[in-house]
DOVEX-591114 format. One record per atom (N, C-alpha, C): residue in three letters; atom name; x, y negated, z negated. Coordinates in steps of 0.02 Angstrom, whole numbers, plus 50000, padded with zeros to 5 digits. Each point is the difference from the previous one (the first is absolute). Example, Ala and Ser with C-alpha at 12.3 -4.5 7.8 and 13.67 -1.06 7.14 Angstrom:
BEGIN
(Ala N (50660 50284 49610))
(Ala CA (49955 49941 50000))
(Ala C (50045 49940 50000))
(Ser N (49982 49947 50036))
(Ser CA (50042 49941 49997))
(Ser C (49961 49945 49963))
This chain:
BEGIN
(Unk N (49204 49241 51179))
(Unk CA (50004 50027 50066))
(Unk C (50061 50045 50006))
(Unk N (49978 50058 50007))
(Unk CA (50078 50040 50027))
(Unk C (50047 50008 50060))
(Unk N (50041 49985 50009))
(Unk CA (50060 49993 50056))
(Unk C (50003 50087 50026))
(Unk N (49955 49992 50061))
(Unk CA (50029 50063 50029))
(Unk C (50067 50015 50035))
(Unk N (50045 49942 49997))
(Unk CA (50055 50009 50045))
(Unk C (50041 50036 49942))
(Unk N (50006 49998 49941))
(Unk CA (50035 50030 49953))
(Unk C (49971 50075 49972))
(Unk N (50042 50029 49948))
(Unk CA (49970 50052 49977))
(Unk C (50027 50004 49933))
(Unk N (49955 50033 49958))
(Unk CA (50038 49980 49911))
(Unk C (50008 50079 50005))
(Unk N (50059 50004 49928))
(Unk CA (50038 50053 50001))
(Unk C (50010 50012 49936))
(Unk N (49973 50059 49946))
(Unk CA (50055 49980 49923))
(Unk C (50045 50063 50012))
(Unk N (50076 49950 49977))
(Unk CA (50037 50043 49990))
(Unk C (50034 50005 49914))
(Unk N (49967 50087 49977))
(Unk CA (50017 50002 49935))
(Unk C (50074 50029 49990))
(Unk N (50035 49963 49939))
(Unk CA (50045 50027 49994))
(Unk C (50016 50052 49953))
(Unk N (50027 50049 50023))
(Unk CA (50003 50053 49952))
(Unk C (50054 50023 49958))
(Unk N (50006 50016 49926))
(Unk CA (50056 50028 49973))
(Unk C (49981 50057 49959))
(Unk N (50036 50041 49975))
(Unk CA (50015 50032 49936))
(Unk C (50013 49984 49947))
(Unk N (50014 49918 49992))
(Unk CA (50007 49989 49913))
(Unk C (49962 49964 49955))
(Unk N (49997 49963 49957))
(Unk CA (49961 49938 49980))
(Unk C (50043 49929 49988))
(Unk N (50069 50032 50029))
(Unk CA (50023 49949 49994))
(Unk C (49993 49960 50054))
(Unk N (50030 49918 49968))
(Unk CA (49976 49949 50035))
(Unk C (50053 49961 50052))
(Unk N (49996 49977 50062))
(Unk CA (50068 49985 50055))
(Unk C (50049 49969 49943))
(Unk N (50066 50011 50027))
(Unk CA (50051 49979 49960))
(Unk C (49998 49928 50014))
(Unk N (50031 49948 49986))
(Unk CA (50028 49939 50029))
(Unk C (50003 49984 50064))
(Unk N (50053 50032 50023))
(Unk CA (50012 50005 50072))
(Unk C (49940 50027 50050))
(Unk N (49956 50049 49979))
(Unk CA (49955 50042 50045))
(Unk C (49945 49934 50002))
(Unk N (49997 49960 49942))
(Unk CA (49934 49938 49985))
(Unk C (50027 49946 50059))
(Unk N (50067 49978 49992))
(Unk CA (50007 49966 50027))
(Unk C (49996 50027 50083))
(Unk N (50013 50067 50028))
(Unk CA (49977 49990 50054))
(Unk C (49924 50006 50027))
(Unk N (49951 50033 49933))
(Unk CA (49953 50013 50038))
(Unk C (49959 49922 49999))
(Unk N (50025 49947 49966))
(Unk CA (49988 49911 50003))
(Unk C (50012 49988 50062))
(Unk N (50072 50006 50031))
(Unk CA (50012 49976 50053))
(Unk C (49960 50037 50049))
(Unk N (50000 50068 49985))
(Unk CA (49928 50020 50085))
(Unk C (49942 49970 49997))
(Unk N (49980 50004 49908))
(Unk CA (49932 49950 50017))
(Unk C (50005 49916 50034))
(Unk N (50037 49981 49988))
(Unk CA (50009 49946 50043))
(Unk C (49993 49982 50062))
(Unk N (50045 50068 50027))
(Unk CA (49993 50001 50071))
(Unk C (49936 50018 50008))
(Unk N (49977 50051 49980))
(Unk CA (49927 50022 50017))
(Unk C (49947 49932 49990))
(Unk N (50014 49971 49987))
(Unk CA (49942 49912 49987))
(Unk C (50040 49961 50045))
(Unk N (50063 49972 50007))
(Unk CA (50010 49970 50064))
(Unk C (49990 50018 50058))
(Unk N (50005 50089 50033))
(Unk CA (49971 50036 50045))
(Unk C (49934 49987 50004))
(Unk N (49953 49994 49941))
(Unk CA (49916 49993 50011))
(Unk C (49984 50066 49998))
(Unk N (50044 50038 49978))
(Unk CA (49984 50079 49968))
(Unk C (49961 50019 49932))
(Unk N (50019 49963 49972))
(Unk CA (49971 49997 49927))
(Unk C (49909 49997 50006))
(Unk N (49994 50052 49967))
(Unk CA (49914 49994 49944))
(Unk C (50016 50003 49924))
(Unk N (50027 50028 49988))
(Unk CA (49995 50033 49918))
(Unk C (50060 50030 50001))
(Unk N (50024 50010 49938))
(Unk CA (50065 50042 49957))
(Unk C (50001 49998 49920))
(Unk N (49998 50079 49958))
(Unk CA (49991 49989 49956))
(Unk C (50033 50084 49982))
(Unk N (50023 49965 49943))
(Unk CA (50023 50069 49950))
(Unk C (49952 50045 49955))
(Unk N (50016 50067 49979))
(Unk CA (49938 50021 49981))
(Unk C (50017 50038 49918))
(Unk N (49992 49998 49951))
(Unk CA (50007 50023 49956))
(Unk C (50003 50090 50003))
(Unk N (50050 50018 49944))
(Unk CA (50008 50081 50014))
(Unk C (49941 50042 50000))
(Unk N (49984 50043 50021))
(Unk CA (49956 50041 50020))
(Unk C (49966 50058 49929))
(Unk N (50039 49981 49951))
(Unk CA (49977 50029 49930))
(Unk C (49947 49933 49977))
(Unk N (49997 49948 50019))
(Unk CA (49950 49943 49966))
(Unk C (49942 50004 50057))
(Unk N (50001 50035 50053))
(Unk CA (49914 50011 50036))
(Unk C (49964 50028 49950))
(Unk N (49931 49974 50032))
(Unk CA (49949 50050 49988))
(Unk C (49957 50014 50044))
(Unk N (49977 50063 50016))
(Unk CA (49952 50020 50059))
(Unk C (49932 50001 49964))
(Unk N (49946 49962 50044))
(Unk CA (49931 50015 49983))
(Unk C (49980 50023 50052))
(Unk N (49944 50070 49976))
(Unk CA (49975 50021 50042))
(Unk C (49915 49997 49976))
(Unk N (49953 49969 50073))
(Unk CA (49941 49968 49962))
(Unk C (49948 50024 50067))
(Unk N (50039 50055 50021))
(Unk CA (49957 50029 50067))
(Unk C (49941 50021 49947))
(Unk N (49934 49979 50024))
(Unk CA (49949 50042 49978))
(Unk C (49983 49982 49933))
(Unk N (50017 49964 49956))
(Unk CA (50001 49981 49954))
(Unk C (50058 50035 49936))
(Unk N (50041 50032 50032))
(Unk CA (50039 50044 49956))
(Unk C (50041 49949 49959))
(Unk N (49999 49954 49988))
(Unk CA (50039 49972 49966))
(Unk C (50081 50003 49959))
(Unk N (50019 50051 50036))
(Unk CA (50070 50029 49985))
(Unk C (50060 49938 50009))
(Unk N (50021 50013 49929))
(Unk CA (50069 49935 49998))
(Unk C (50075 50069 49998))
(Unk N (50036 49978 50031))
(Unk CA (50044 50036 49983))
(Unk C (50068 49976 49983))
(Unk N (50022 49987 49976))
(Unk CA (50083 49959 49973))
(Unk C (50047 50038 50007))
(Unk N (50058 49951 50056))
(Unk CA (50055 50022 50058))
(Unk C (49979 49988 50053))
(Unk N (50049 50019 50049))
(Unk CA (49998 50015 50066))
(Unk C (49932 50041 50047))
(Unk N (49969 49999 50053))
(Unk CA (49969 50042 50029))
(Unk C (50042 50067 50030))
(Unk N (50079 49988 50011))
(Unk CA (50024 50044 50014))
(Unk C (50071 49993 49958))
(Unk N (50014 50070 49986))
(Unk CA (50050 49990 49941))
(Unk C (50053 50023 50047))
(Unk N (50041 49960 50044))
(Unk CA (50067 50033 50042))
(Unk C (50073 49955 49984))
(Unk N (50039 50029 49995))
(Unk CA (50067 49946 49988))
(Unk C (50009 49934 50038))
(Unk N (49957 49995 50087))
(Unk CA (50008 49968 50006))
(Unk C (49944 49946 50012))
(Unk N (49987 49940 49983))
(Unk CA (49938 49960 50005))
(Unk C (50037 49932 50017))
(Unk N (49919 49952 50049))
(Unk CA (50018 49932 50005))
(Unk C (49991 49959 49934))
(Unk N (50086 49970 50034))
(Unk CA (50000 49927 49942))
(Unk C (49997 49928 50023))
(Unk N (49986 49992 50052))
(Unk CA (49972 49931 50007))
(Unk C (49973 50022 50102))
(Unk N (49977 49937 50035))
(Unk CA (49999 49998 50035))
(Unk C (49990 49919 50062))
(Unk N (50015 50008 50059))
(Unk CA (49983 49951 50027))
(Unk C (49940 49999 50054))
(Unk N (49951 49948 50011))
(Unk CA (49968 50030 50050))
(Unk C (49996 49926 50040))
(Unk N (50018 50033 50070))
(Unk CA (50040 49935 50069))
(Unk C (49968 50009 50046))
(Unk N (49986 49937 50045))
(Unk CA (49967 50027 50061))
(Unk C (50088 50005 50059))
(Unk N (49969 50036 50046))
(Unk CA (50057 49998 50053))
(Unk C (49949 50005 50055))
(Unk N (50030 49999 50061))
(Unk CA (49978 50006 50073))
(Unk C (49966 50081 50007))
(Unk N (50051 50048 50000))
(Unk CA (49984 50059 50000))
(Unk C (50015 50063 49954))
(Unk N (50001 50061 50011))
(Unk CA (50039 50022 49943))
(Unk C (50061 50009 50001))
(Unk N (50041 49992 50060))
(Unk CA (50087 50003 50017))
(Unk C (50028 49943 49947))
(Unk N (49964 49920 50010))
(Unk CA (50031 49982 49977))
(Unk C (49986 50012 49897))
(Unk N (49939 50007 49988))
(Unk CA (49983 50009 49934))
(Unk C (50060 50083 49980))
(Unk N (49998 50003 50039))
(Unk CA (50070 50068 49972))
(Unk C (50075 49976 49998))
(Unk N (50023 49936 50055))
(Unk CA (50040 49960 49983))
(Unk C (50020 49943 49947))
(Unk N (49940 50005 49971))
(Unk CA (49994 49949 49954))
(Unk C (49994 50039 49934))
(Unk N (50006 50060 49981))
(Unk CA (49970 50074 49965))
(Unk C (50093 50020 49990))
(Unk N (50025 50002 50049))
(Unk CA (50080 50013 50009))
(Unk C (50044 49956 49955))
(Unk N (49962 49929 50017))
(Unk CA (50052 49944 49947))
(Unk C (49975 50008 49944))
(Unk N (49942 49992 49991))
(Unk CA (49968 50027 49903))
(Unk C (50037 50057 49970))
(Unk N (49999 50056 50047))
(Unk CA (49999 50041 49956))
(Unk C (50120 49992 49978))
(Unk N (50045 49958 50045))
(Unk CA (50041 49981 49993))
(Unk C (50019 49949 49951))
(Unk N (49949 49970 49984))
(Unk CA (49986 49931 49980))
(Unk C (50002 50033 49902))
(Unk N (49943 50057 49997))
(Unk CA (49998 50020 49936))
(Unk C (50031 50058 50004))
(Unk N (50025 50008 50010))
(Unk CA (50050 50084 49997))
(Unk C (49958 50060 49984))
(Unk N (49943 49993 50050))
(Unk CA (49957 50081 49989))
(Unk C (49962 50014 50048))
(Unk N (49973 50053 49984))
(Unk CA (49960 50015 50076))
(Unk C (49922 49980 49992))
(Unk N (49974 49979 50094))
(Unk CA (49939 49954 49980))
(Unk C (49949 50054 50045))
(Unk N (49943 49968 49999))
(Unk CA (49944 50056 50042))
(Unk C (49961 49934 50018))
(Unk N (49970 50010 50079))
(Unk CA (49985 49938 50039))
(Unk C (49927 50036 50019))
(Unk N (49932 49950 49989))
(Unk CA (49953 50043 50026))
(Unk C (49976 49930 49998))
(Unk N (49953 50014 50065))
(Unk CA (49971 49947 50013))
(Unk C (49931 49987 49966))
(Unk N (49967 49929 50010))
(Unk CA (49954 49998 49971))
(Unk C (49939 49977 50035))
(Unk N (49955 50032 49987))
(Unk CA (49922 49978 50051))
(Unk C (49937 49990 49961))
């Protein structure tokens, strides 16, 4: 049954490198997830492998096209993400503010339907 009083949100996080949070960046983005599960924010959170180990299939129509890499080749791509419910989207952008503080990068908040 879905809770209409809430609304889910993924917020991906984005960088430029393949490298992975330092120590300190792990340990805070632990402690937001925390909060985000004692809040009752929490759905999911997960890291994503570098963007040279995708592969795009394309199978519109039967074209069967594999392609190895990225779908888009730009410096900057998501490396992990979280996806939370909040009330509205003010607060899912407040909660988008501490993540993206939490891992030291910038995040992109879009809701989900």
């Amino acid at each position: 049954m879905f809770d209409n009083s809430v609304m889910k949100f993924l917020i991906s996080v984005i960088d430029d490198t393949a490298g992975l949070a330092s120590d300190d960046e792990m340990a805070a983005i632990d402690e937001f997830n925390e909060r985000l599960q004692a809040d009752g924010h929490w759905e999911f959170a997960c890291g994503l492998t570098d963007p040279s180990s995708a592969t795009v299939i394309d199978n519109r129509a039967g074209a069967g096209k594999v392609t190895h890499g990225p779908l888009i080749d730009t410096p900057e791509h998501v490396i992990g993400f979280w996806i939370i419910t909040a009330a509205d989207r003010d607060e899912a952008l407040a909660l988008a503010t501490e993540g993206s503080k939490a891992c030291n990068r910038k995040v992109e908040v879009r809701a989900l339907h």
